[in-house]
C-alpha positions as CSV (number, residue, x, y, z in Angstrom):
1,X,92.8,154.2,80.3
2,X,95.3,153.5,82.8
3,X,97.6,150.4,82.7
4,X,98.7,148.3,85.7
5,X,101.4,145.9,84.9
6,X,101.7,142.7,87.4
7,X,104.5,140.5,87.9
8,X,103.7,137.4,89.4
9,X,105.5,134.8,90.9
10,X,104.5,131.4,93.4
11,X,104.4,133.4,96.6
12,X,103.8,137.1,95.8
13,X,103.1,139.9,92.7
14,X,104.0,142.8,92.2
15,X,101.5,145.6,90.7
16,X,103.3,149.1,88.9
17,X,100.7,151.7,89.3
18,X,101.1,154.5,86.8
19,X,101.9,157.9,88.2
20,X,102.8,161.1,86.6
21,X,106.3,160.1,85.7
22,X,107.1,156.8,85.7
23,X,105.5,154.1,88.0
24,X,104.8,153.1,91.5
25,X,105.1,149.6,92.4
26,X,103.5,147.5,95.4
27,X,104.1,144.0,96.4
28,X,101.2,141.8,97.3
29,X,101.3,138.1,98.7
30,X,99.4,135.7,95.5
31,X,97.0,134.4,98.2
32,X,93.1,135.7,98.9
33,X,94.4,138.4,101.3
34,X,96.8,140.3,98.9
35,X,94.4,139.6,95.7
36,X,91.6,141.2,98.2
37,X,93.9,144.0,99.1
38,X,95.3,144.5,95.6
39,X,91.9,144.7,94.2
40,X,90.9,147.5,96.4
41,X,93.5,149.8,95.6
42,X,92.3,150.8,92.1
43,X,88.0,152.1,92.5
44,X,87.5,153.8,88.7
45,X,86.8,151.7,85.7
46,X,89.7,153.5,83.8
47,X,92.1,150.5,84.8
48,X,93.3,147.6,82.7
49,X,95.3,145.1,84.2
50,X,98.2,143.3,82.1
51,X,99.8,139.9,83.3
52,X,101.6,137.7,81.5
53,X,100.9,134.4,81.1
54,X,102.6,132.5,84.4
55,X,101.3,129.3,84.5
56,X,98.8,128.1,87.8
57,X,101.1,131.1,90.0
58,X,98.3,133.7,88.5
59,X,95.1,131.8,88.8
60,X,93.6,133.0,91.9
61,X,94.3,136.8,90.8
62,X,92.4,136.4,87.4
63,X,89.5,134.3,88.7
64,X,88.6,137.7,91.5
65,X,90.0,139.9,88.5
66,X,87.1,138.6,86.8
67,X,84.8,138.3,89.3
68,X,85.3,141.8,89.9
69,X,84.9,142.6,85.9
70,X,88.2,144.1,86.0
71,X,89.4,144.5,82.2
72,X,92.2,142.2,82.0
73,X,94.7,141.7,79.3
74,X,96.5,138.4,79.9
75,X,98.8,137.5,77.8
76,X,101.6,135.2,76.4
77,X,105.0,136.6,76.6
78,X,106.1,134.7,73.8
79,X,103.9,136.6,72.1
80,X,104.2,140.5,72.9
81,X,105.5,143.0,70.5
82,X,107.7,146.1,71.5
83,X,106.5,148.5,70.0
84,X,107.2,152.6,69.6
């Protein structure tokens, strides 16, 4: 499973793509065109997307997440745990 982290804010988000070391990030405006464009740069089922929790900024991107069936993992960043 491969883990895409996303970072939103009111006019864009930023996706980290995993690579061999480290990450690769890409910025992508939060309106249909960049959700469209985002959505089409990962093809395999081995993807999760995690989000956090960002009020109305990451609505449009988890409505076509789920549209698409994308596996999604949004969640409140109150409540993540570092762990080891």
């Amino acid at each position: 499973m491969k883990f895409i982290g996303i970072d939103i804010s009111k006019s864009t988000f930023v996706a980290a793509y995993p690579q061999l070391k480290g990450y690769q990030t890409q910025t992508y405006t939060n309106d249909l065109k960049g959700v469209k464009k985002f959505i089409s740069s990962f093809s395999d089922a081995d993807h999760q997307c995690v989000l956090e929790a960002t009020g109305n900024y990451g609505t449009l991107l988890l409505y076509a997440l789920r549209v698409e069936s994308c596996k999604i993992d949004h969640s409140n960043p109150a409540k993540v745990t570092k762990t080891k």
